[in-house]
C-alpha positions as CSV (number, residue, x, y, z in Angstrom):
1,X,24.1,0.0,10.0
2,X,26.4,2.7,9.2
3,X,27.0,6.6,8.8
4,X,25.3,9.1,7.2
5,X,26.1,12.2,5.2
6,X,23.0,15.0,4.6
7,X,23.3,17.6,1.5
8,X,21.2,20.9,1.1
9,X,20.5,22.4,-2.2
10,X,17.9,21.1,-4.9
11,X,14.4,22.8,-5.6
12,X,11.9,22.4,-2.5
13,X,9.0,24.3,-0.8
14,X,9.6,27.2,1.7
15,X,7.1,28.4,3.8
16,X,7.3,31.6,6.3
17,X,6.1,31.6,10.0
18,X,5.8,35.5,10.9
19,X,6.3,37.0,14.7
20,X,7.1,40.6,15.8
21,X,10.6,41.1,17.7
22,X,10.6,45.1,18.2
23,X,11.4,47.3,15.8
24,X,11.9,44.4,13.3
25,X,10.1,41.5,12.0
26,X,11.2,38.0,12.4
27,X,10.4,34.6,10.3
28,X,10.9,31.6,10.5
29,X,11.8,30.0,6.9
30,X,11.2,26.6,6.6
31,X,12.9,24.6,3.4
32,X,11.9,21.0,2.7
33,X,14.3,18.5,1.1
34,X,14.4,18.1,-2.4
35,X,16.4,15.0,-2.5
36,X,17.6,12.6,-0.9
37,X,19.6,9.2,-0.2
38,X,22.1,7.4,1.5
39,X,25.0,4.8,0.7
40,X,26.3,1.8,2.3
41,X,29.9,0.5,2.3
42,X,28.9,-2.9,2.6
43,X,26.9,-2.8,-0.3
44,X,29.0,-0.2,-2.9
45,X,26.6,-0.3,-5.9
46,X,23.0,-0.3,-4.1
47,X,20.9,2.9,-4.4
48,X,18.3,3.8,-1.8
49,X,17.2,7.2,-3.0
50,X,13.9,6.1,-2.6
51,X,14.0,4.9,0.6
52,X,12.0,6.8,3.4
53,X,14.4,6.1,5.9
54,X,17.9,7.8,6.4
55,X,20.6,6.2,8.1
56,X,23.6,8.0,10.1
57,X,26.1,5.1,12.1
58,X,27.8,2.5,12.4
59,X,27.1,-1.7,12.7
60,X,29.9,-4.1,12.2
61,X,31.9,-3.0,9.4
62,X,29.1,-1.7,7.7
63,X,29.3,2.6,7.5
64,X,26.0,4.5,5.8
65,X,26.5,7.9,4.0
66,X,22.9,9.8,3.6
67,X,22.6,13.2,1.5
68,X,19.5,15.7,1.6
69,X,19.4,18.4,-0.8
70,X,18.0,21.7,-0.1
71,X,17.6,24.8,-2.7
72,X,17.1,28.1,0.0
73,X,15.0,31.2,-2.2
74,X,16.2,34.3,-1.4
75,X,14.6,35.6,1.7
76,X,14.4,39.2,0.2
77,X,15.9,42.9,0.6
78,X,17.3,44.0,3.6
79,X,16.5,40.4,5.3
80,X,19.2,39.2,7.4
81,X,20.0,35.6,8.3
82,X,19.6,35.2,12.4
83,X,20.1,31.5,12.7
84,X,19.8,28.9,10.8
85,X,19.1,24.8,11.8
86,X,19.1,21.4,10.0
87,X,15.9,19.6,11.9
88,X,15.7,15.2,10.9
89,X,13.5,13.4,12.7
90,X,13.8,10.0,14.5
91,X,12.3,7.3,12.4
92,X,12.8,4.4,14.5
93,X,15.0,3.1,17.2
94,X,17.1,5.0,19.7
95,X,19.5,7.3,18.7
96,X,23.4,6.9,19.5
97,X,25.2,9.2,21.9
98,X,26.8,11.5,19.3
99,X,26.1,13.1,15.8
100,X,28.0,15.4,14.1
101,X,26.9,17.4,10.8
102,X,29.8,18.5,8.4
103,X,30.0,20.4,5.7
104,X,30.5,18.8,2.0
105,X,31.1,20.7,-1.3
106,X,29.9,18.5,-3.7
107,X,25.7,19.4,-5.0
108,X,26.0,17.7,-8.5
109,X,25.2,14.3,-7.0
110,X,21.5,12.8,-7.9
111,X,19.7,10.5,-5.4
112,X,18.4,8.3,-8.4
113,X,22.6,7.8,-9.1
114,X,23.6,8.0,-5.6
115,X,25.7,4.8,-4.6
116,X,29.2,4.5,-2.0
117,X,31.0,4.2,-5.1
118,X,30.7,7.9,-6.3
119,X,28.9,9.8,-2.9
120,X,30.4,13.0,-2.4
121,X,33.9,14.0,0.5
122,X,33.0,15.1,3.6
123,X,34.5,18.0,4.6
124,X,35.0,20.1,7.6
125,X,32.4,19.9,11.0
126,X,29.8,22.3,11.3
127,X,27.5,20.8,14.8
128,X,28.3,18.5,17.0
129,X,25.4,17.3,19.2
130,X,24.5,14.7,21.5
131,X,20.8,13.6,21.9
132,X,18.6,11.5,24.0
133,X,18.3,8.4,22.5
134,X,14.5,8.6,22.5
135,X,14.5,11.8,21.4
136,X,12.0,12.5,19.1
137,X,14.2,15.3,16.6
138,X,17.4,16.4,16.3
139,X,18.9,19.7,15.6
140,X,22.0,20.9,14.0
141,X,22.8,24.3,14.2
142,X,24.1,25.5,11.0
143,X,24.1,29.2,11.2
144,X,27.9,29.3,10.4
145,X,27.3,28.0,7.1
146,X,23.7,28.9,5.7
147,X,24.0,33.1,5.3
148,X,21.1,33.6,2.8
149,X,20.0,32.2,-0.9
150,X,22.1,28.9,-2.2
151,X,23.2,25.6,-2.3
152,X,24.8,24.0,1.0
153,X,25.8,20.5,1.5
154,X,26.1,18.9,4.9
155,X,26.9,15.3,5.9
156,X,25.6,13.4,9.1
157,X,27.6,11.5,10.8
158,X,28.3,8.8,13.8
159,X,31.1,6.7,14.8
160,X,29.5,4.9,17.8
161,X,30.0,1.2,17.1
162,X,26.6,-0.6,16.1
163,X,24.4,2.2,17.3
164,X,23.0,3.7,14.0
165,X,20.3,6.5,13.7
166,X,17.7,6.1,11.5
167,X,15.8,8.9,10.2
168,X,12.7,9.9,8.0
169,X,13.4,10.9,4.6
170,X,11.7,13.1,2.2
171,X,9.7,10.0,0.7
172,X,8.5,9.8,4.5
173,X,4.5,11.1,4.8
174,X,5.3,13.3,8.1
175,X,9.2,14.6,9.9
176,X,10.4,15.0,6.8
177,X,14.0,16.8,6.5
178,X,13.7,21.0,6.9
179,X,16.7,23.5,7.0
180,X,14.7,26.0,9.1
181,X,15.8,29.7,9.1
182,X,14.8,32.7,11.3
183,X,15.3,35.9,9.4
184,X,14.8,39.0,10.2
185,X,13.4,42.3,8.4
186,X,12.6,46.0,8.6
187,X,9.4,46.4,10.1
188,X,7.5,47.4,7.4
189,X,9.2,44.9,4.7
190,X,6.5,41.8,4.2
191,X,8.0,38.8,3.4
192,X,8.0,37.4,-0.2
193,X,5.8,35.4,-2.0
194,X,7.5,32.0,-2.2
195,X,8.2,30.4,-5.3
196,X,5.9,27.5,-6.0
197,X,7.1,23.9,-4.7
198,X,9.0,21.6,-6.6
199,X,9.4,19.2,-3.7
200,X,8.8,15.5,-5.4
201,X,5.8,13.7,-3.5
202,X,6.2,11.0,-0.9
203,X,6.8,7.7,-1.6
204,X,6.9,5.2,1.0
205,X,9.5,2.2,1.6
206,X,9.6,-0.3,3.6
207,X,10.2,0.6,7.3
208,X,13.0,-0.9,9.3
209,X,11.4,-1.4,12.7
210,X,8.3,-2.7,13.0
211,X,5.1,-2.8,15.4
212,X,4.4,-5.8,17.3
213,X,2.1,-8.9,15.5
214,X,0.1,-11.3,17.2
215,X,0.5,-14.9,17.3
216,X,1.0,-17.2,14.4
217,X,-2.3,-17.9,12.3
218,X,-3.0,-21.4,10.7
219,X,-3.2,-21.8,7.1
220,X,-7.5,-22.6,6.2
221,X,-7.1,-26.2,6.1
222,X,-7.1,-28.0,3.0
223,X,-6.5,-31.8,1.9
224,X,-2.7,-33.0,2.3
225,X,-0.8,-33.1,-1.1
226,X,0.9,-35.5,-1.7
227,X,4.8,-35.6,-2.5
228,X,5.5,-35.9,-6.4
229,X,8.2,-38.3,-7.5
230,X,8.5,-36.7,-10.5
231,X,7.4,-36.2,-14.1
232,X,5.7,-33.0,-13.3
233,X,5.4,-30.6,-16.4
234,X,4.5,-27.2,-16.7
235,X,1.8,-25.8,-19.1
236,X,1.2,-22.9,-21.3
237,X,1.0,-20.3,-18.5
238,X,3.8,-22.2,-16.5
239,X,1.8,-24.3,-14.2
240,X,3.4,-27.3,-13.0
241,X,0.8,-30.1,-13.6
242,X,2.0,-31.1,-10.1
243,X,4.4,-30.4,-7.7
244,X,6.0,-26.9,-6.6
245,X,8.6,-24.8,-9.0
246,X,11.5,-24.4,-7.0
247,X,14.0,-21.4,-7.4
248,X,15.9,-18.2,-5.9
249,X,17.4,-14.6,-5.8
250,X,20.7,-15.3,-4.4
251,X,23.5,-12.7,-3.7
252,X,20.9,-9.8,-2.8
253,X,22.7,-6.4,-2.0
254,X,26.1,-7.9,-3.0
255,X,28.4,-7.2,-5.8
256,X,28.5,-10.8,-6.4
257,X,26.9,-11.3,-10.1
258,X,23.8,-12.8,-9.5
259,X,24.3,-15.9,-12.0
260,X,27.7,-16.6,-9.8
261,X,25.3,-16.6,-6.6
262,X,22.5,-18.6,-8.0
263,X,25.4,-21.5,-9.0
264,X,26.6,-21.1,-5.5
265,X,23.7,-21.2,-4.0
266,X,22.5,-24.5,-5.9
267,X,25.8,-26.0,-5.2
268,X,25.0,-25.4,-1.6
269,X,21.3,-26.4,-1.1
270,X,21.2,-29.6,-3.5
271,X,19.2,-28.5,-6.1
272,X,19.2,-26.5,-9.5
273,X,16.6,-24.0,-9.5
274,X,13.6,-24.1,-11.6
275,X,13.1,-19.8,-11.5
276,X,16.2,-17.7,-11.8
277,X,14.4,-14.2,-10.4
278,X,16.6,-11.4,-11.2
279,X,15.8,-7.5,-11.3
280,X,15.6,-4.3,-13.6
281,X,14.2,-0.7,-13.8
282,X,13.7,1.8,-15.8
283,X,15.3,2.0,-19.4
284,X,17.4,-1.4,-18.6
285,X,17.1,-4.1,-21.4
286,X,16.7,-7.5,-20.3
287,X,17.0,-10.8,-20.0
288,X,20.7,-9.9,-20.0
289,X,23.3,-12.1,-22.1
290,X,24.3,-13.5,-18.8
291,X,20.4,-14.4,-17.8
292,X,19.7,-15.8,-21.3
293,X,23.3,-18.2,-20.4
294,X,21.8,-19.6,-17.5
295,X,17.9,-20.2,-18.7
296,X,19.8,-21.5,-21.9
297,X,21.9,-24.0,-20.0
298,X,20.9,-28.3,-21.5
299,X,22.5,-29.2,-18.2
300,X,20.5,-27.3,-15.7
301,X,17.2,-25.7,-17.8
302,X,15.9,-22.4,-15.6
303,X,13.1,-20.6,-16.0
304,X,14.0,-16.5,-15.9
305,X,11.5,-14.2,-13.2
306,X,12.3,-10.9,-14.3
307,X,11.3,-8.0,-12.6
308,X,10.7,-4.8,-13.6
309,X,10.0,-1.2,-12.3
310,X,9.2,0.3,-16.0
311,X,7.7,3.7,-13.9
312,X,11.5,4.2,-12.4
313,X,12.2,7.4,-12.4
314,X,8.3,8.8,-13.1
315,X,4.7,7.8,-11.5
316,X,2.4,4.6,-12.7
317,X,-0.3,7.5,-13.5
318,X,2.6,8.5,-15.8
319,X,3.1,4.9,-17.3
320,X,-1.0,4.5,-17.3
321,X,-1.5,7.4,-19.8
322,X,1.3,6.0,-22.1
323,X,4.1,8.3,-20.9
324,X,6.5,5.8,-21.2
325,X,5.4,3.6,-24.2
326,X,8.4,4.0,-25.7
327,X,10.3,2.3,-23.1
328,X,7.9,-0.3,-23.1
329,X,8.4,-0.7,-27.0
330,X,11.9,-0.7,-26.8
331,X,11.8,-3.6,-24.1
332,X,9.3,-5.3,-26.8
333,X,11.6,-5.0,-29.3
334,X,14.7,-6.4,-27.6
335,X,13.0,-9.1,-26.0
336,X,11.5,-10.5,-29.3
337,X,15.1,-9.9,-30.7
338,X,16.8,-12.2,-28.0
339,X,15.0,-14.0,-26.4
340,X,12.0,-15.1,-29.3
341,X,9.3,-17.2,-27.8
342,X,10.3,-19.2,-25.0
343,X,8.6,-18.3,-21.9
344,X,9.4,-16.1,-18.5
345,X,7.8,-15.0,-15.8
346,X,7.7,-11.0,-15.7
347,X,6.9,-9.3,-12.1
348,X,6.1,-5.3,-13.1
349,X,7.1,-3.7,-10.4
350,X,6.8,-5.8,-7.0
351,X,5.8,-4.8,-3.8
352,X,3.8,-2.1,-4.5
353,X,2.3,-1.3,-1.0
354,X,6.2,0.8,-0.6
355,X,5.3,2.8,-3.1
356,X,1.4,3.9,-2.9
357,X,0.8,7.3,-1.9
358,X,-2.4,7.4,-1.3
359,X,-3.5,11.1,-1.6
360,X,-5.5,11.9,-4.8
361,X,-3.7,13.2,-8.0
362,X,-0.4,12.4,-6.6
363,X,0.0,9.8,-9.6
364,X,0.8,6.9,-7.1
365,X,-2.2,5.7,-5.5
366,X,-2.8,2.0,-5.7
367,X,-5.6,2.7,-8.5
368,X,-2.7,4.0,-10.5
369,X,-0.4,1.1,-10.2
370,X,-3.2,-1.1,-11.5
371,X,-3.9,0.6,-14.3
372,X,0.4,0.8,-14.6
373,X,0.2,-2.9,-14.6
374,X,-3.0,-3.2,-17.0
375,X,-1.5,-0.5,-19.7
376,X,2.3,-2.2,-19.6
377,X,1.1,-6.0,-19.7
378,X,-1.4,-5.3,-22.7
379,X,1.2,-3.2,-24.5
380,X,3.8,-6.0,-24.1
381,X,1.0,-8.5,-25.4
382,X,0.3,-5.9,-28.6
383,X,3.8,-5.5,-29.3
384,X,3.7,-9.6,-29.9
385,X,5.4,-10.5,-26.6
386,X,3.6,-13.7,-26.4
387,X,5.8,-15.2,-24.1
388,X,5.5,-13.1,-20.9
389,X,3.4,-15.1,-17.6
390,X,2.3,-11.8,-15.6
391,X,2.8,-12.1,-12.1
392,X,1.6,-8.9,-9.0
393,X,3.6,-9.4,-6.4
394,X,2.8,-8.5,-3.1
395,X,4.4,-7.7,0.3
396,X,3.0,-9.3,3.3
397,X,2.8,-6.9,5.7
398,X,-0.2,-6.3,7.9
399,X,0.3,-2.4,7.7
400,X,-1.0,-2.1,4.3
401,X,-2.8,-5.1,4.3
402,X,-5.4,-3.4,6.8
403,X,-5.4,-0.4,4.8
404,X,-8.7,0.8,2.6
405,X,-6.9,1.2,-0.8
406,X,-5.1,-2.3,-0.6
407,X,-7.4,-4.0,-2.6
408,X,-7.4,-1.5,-5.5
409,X,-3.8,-2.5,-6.2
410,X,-4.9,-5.5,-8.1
411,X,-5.0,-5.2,-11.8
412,X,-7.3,-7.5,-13.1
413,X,-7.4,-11.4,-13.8
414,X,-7.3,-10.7,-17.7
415,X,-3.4,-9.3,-16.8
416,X,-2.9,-11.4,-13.8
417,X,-1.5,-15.1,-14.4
418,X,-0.2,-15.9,-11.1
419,X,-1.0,-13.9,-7.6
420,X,2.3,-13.6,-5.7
421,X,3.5,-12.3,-2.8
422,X,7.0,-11.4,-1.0
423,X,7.2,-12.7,2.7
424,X,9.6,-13.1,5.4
425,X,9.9,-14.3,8.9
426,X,12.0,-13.7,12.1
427,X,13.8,-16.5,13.3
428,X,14.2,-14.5,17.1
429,X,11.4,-15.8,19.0
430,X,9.2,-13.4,20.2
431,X,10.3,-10.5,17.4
432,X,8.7,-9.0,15.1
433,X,7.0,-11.5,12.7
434,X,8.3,-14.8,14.4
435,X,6.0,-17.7,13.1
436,X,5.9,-21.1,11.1
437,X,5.6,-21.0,7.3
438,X,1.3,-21.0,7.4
439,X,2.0,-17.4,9.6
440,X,4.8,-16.5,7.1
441,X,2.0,-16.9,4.3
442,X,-1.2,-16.4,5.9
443,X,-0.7,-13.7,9.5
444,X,-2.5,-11.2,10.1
445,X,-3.6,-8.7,12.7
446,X,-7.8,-8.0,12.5
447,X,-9.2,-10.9,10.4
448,X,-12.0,-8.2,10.0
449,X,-10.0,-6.3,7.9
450,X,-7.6,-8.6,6.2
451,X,-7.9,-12.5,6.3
452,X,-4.6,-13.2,5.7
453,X,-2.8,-13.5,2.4
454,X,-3.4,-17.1,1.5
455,X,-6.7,-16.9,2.4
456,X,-7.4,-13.9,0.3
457,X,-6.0,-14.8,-2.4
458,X,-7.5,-18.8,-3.1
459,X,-11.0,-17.2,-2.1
460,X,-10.6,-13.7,-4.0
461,X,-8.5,-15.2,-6.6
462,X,-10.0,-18.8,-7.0
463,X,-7.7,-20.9,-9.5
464,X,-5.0,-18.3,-10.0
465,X,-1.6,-20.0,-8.9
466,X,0.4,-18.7,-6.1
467,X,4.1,-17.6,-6.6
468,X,5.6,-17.1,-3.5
469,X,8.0,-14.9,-5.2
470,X,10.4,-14.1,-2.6
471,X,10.3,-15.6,1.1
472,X,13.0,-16.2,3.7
473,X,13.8,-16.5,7.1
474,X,16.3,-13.7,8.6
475,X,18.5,-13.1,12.0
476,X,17.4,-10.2,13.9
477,X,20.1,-10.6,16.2
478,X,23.6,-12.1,15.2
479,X,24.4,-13.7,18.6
480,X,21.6,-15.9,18.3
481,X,21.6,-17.5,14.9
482,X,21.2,-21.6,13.0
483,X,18.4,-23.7,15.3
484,X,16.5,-20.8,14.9
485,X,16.0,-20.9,11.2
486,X,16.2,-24.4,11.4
487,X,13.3,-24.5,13.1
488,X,11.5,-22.4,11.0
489,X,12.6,-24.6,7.8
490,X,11.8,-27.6,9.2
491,X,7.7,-26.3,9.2
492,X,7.5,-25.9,5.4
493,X,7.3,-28.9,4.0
494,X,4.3,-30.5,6.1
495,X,2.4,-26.8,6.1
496,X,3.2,-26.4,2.2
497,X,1.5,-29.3,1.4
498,X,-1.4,-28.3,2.8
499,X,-1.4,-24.8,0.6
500,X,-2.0,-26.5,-2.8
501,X,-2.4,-23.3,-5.0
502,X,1.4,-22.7,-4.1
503,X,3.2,-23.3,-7.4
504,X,6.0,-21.6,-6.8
505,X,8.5,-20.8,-4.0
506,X,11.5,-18.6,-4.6
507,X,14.3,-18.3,-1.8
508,X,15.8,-14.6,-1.4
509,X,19.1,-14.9,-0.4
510,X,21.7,-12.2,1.5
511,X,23.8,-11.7,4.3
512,X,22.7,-8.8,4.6
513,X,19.4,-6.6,3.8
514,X,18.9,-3.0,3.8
515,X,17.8,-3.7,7.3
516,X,20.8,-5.4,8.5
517,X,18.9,-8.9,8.2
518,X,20.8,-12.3,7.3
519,X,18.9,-14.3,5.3
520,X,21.5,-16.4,4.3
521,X,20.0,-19.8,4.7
522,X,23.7,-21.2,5.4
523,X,24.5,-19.1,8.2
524,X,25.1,-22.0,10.6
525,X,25.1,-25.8,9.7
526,X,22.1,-26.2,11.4
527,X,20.4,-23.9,9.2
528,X,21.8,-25.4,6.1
529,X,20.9,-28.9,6.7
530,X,17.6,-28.2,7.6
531,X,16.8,-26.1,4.4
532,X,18.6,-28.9,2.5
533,X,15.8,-31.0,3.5
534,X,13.4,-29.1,2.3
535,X,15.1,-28.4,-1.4
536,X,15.7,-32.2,-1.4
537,X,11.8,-32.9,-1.5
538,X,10.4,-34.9,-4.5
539,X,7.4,-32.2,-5.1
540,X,9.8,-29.9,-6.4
541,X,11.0,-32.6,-9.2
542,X,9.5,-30.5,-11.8
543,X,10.4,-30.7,-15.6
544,X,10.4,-27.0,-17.6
C-alpha cells in the first residue's frame, strides 16, 4: 500500500468546545474535512476521492499520496491561536512505526480530479510521530503552521516498507479527519457563531479489512444441469436459451486499455468472451469507439456490459427528481447515434451497498438509489433506447446484507432484467471470505437475517436471470499464491451447474485492487490451468 499526503482548506463545519483557563477563556475549535482523497503510484490514473479509507505507506513498489482539505473560519477578535493538531483515526490494521506530516502548497486540487498523475509537491516536515501500532488516533501537531483563518495543506507520510496506515476518511460515518484548535480569548469575548456546514455527507466505500465469516454455506440444492455442446442462443432480453454467457473486466486499476486486456486475457484463458464489461460516470459518453470495435468484431462477436454511475458527482435523490435528465438525454442521444439498436447490457451504478447513507434526507439512502435506478432506466426507455437489458448489481458482503435498508435497494422487476451481484473470495485458507464457489455466491452470517445471495434472489426474484457480474478469486498474501486459487477454480464448474438461474459469469481481472488483492487468475501456472478448465467448458458455447 503506499504513502499518503493530507491537505487542509475547503469549506467544512467548526464547532467550539468552551473551558475557563484564568483570566482568559479557552476553546477548543474543531474543523472537519471538506475533501478528501488519495493517489497510488501503481495505479497513476485511478481516483479514490470517494473512498472512506485513507492510505499513508508503503507495499512493494506501490506509494499512496492522500489529501484532506480543511477551510479554518476566523476564530474572532482578539482570539489567539494556542495550539493547533491534525487528529486521523485508525481505520484498520496496525499502524507502522513512523509518520510524518509535511507541509504542501498546492489547495487548487479537487478530490473528484485527484489522481498520482497531477497530486500536489510535498513540501517541507511539519510533525514527526511515532505511534503504537494499535493505537486507536494519531496526532500531528501543527501549531507551527495553522496561526488563525485560512487554507493549509499538509501531506502524510511513511516510508516503512509494506507497513501502510490506513485511515478513515471524510466519507467514513465516525473518526472522520479534524484539524482541532485551542484558542484562546479575553474573558468576556464569547465565541462566534460558526458559519453553517458545508461539509459533504458520508458516503461509504468498501472497507479494506474485514470481520471474520463463518464457514462456507451450500448452495439450496437444485437438479444438475447439464453441459451444453453448443447452439445456445440468446433471446430478446439476452437470455441464453441454454448454457452460461461467459465474459470479463480485465486490466482493472491499470493503465492498460481495457480492449488490449480483454484480448490478452482471452488469449490467455482459451476463450473469447461473450460480455466485454467496461465502466463510466458521470457526463462520459459511451460505448466508446474502441468498445463499439470490439462488440463489432465478425471474428469474435461480444456483447458490451456497460456501467454507469449517472449520479457521479451529485446524490441518486438528485437523479430521482430529474436533476440530471439532461445527462441522461445526452447519453440517449449518443447512444441511438452510435450504437442504433443492437443490444447491451447497462449496470446503473453497481454496488450500491458503498454508497448508501442511510440517515434520512441525506439524498443517498437505499430508497433513493431505487428510485435513481427506476427514474434513469424509464428515461433511457422514453428517449427510444430500446436496446438497453437493465441489470442491479450487487456486492456480496454480509455487512450490508444483514442490514434493515438492504432490501429497499431494489428497484423493481418492471426496471430489473437480470439480478446481479459482485463477489469475491480469498484463496488464503482460513481469511477472510475463504470458501468454494456455492459460499462465494450464497455465504452468509445469520440466515435469520439474510439467506444468502443465491437464495434470495431465485426465491425473491423467481425467473429473473442471475448475472454474476464480477467474481474472482484474490491473494491475500503474496508468499502463498497458485494451488490456492486453483483450488478454488476447480469448485465451479460442478457447483455452477447446480445454480441454473446463473446466466452469466464475468471474471474481474487485476494484479492489483485498491486493496492490494491479486486477482490475476494467471498468477501461477497452477492457477491458470485450472481456470483454463473451467473457460474451456461446453456450457459456455453460447451464440450472441
Amino acid at each position: 500500500m503506499p504513502l499518503a499526503a493530507l491537505a487542509i482548506g475547503a469549506a467544512a463545519g467548526t464547532v467550539f468546545f468552551s473551558g475557563n483557563a484564568g483570566a482568559e477563556t479557552t476553546d477548543i475549535v474543531r474543523t472537519a474535512a471538506g475533501e478528501d482523497g488519495y493517489s497510488s503510484s501503481s495505479r497513476p490514473t485511478y481516483n479514490f476521492g470517494a473512498s472512506d479509507t485513507l492510505v499513508a505507506g508503503r507495499a512493494g513498489g506501490d506509494t499512496m499520496v492522500t489529501y484532506l482539505k480543511f477551510t479554518v473560519a476566523s476564530p474572532g477578535t482578539g482570539v489567539t491561536v494556542k495550539t493547533a493538531q491534525v487528529t486521523l483515526t485508525r481505520e484498520s490494521k496496525t499502524l507502522p512505526g513512523t509518520l510524518t506530516l509535511s507541509k504542501v502548497a498546492d489547495t487548487a486540487w479537487t478530490e473528484r480530479a485527484l489522481t498520482a498523475k497531477n497530486d500536489p509537491a510535498i513540501g517541507a516536515l511539519v510533525s514527526t510521530v511515532k505511534p503504537k501500532s494499535a493505537a486507536a488516533t494519531v496526532t500531528f501537531d501543527v501549531s507551527s503552521v495553522v496561526k488563525g483563518a485560512g487554507t493549509y495543506t499538509f501531506a502524510v507520510t511513511s516510508h516503512v516498507a509494506n507497513s501502510p496506515a490506513r485511515f478513515k476518511s471524510a466519507e467514513a460515518t465516525s473518526g472522520q479527519p479534524a484539524l482541532n484548535l485551542t484558542v484562546a480569548r479575553p474573558a468576556a469575548t464569547k465565541p462566534p457563531t460558526p458559519k453553517p456546514s458545508t461539509t459533504k455527507p458520508p458516503v461509504t466505500t468498501p472497507p479494506s479489512t474485514k470481520p471474520p465469516v463463518k464457514p462456507p454455506v451450500e448452495a439450496t440444492p437444485t437438479p444438475t444441469a447439464p453441459a451444453t455442446p453448443g447452439g445456445c442462443a440468446v433471446d430478446a432480453k439476452l437470455v441464453p436459451s441454454c448454457g452460461v454467457l461467459w465474459g470479463a473486466a480485465a486490466g482493472g486499476f491499470s493503465d492498460v486499455p481495457r480492449d488490449e486486456a480483454l484480448k490478452t486475457f482471452e488469449q490467455k484463458t482459451g476463450r473469447t468472451s461473450t460480455i466485454y464489461h467496461t465502466y463510466h460516470k458521470g457526463d462520459e459518453l459511451f460505448p466508446t469507439k474502441d468498445e463499439i470495435a470490439m462488440s463489432s468484431d465478425p471474428a469474435s462477436p461480444r456483447t458490451l456490459m456497460l456501467n454507469w454511475k449517472v449520479g457521479y458527482g451529485t446524490k441518486w435523490a438528485n437523479v430521482a427528481n430529474g436533476d440530471q435528465d439532461a445527462r441522461i438525454d445526452r447519453l440517449s442521444t449518443y447512444i441511438k447515434t452510435n450504437y442504433g439498436t443492437k443490444k447491451f447490457f447497462m449496470v446503473l451504478h453497481h454496488e450500491p451497498e458503498n454508497d448508501v447513507n442511510a440517515t434520512a434526507g441525506s439524498g443517498m439512502t437505499a430508497k433513493d438509489y431505487a428510485a435513481m435506478f427506476r427514474h434513469t432506466a424509464l428515461r433511457l426507455k422514453a428517449n427510444g433506447v430500446s436496446n438497453a437489458v437493465f441489470v442491479v448489481a450487487y456486492m456480496n458482503y454480509e455487512k450490508w446484507n444483514n442490514t434493515s435498508w438492504w432490501g429497499d435497494l431494489y428497484p423493481g422487476d418492471d426496471v430489473v432484467d437480470w439480478v446481479g451481484i459482485d463477489t469475491y473470495n480469498n484463496a488464503q485458507p482460513g481469511g477472510f471470505h475463504t470458501g468454494d464457489f456455492n459460499y462465494m455466491m450464497n455465504r452468509t452470517t445469520d440466515k435469520a437475517k439474510f439467506p444468502g445471495w443465491y437464495t434470495w434472489a431465485t426465491t425473491k426474484h423467481a425467473g429473473k436471470p442471475i448475472m454474476v457480474a464480477e467474481w474472482g478469486v484474490y491473494d491475500s498474501s503474496p508468499t502463498v499464491v497458485g494451488k490456492n486459487k486453483a483450488d478454488v477454480y476447480a469448485t465451479v464448474l460442478p457447483q455452477l451447474a447446480k445454480m441454473p438461474e446463473v446466466k452469466g459469469l464475468v471474471y474481474f481481472e487485476t494484479a492489483k485492487d485498491q486493496n492490494g488483492h491479486d486477482i490475476r487468475m494467471d498468477d501461477t501456472p497452477e492457477a491458470l490451468a485450472g481456470f483454463r478448465k473451467i473457460a474451456a467448458d461446453p456450457r459456455f458455447n453460447v451464440k450472441l
